[in-house]
C-alpha positions as a printed Julia matrix, in Angstrom:
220×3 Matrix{Float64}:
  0.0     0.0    0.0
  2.8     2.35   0.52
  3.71    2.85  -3.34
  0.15    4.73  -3.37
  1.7     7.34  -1.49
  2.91   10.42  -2.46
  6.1    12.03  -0.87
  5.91   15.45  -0.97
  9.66   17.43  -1.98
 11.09   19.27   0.82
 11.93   22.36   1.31
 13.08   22.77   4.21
 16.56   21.78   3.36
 18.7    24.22   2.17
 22.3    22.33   2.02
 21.77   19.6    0.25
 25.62   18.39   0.8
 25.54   14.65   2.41
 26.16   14.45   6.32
 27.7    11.63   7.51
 26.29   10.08  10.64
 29.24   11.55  12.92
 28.83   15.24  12.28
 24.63   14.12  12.19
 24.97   13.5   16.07
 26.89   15.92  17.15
 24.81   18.4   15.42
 22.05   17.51  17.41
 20.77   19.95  19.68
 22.1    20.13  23.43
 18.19   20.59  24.5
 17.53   17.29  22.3
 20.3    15.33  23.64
 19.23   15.94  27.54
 15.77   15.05  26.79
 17.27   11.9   25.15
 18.9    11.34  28.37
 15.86   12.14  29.89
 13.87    9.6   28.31
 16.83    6.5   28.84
 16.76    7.39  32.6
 13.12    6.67  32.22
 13.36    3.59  30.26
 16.13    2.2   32.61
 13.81    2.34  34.87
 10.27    1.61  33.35
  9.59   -2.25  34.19
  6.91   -3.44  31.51
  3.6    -4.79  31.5
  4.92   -8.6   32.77
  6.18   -7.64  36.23
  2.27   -6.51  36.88
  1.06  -10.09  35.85
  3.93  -10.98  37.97
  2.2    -8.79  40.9
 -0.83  -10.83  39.96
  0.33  -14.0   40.52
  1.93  -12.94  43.21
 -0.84  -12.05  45.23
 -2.71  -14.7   43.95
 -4.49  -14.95  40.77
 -4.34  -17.71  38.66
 -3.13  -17.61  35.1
 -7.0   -16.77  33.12
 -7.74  -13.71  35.68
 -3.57  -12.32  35.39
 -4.62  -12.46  31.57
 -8.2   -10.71  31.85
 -5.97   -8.08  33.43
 -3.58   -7.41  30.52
 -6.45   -7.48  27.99
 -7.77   -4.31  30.07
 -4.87   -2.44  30.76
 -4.32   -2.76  26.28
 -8.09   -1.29  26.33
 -7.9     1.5   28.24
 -3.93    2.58  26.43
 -6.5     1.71  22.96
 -8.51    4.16  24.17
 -6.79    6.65  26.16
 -4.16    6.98  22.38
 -5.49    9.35  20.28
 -6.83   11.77  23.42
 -3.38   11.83  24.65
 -2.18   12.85  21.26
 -4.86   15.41  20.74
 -3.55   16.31  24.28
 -0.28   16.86  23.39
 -0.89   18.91  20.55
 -3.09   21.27  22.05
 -0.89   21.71  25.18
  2.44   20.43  24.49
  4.74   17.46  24.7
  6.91   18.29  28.03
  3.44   18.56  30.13
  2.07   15.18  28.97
  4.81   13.58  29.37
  5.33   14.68  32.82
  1.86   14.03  33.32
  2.43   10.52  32.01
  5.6     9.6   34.45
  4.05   11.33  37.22
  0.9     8.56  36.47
  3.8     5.86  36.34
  5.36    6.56  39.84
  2.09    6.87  41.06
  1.81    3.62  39.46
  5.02    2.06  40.6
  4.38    3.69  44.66
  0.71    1.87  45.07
  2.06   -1.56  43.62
  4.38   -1.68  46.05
  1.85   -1.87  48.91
 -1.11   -3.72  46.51
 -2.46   -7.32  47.61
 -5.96   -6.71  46.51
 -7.22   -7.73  42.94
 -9.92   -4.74  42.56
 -6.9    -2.15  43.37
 -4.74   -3.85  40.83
 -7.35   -3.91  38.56
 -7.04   -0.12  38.84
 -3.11    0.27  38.72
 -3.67   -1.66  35.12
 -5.65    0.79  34.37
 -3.48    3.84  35.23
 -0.79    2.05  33.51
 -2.95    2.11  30.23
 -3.07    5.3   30.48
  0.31    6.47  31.27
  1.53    4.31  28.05
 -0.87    6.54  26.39
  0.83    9.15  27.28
  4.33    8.85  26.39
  3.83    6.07  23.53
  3.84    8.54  20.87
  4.77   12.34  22.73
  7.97   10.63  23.2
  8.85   10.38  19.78
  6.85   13.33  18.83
  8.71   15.13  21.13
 12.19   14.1   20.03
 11.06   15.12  15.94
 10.0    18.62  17.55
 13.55   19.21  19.49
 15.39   18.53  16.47
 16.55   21.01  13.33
 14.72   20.29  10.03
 17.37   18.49   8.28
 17.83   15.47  11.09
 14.72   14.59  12.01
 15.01   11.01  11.47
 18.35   11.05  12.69
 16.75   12.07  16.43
 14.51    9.72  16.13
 17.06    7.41  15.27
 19.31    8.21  18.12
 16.19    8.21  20.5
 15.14    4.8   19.89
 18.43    3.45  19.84
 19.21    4.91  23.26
 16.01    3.66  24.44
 16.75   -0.14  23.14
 20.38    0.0   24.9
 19.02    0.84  28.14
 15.63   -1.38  27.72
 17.47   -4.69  28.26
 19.53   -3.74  31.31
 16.8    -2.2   32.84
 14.63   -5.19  32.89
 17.32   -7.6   33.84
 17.47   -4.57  36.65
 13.91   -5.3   37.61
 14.06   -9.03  37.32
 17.4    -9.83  39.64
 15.47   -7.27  42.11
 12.49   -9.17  42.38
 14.02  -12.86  42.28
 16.78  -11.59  44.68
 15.02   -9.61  47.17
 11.47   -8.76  46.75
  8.71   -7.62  44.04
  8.24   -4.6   45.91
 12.17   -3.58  45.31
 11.58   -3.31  41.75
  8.58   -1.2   41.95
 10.8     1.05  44.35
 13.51    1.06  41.3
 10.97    2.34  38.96
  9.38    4.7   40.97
 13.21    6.5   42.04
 14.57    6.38  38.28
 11.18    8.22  37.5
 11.56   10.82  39.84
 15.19   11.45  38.95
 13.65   11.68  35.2
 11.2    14.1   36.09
 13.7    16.37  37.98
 15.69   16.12  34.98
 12.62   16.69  32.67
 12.42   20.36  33.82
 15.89   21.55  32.22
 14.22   20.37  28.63
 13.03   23.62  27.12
 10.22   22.85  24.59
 11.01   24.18  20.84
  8.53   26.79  19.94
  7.01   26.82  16.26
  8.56   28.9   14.07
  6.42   31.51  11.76
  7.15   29.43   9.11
  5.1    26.46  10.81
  2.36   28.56  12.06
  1.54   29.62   7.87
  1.82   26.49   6.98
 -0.57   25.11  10.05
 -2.87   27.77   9.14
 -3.26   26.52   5.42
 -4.31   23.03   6.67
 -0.29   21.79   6.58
């Protein structure tokens, strides 16, 4: 389906002169770079969706019910996606993301002291929601930090800083749980997401340019 669709030409670029990948990263904004550094803090911390069916067996509930539970926390992020992208647009990237790791340490404080399956049932749910959040403002947020002509090189560099830290972090979160307690790795989440949102408030968000604003107001 994707030969049907028409690239438009750019004109945004005005040196068309190949860049190779070194000079492409270090031309990448300082603001850019800290958020990127923002978001692998985060990620180093973020434990995924397993350790909660972890929490589930662990206070109990057998195998069909820990499953019911992932099929509603994928409803509500279905649901809560394009809202939190309308969000975003309308009031910016750095507040719903803060919004959306303030919901995860929330998150991450309550399962530390949860044994009951109706209050789990609702930490699923605010975990739907902060994946919501930051699924896509995350990467929208990286494109909007970064000049015209390296857009997919942040994004690049974003992801790939986000995969490097993704595996260590979870091996993070598993020896903690086997090797002490479940409620250690919740307490590893919620500190690496504090320490992200302290660092979150040195990332300036890029303003539009006039240029963007026309354009916007001609239906982009």
């Amino acid at each position: 389906m994707i030969l049907f669709i028409k690239e438009s030409n750019s004109t945004c670029v005005t040196d068309p002169a190949p860049t190779s990948i070194k000079v492409s990263m270090k031309a990448l904004p300082w603001n850019l770079r800290l958020f990127i550094i923002v978001s692998s803090v985060f990620a180093l911390g973020h434990f995924g969706y397993a350790f909660l069916l972890l929490k589930a067996k662990d206070i109990g509930l057998a195998d069909h019910r820990a499953i019911l539970l992932y099929v509603f926390f994928y409803v509500i992020y279905t649901i809560c996606s394009i809202p939190s992208g309308t969000l975003s647009d309308k009031i910016g990237r750095k507040p719903v993301l803060i919004i959306g790791y303030s919901i995860f340490a929330i998150t991450s404080f309550g399962l530390i002291f949860t044994s009951s399956t109706y209050v789990l049932l609702m930490f699923f749910g605010t975990y739907g929601i902060f994946f919501a959040m930051i699924d896509g403002a995350q990467r929208a947020f990286a494109v909007d930090l970064a000049p015209p002509h390296l857009k997919a090189t942040a994004l690049g560099t974003f992801h790939t800083a986000i995969g490097l830290v993704a595996l260590p972090g979870g091996f993070i979160a598993g020896l903690l749980w086997d090797n002490i307690n479940p409620e250690t790795t919740f307490i590893y989440g919620l500190v690496l997401t504090i320490a992200s949102i302290a660092l979150f408030t040195f990332v300036r968000p890029e303003k539009q340019g006039p240029a963007l604003n026309a354009n916007s107001s001609h239906g982009g």
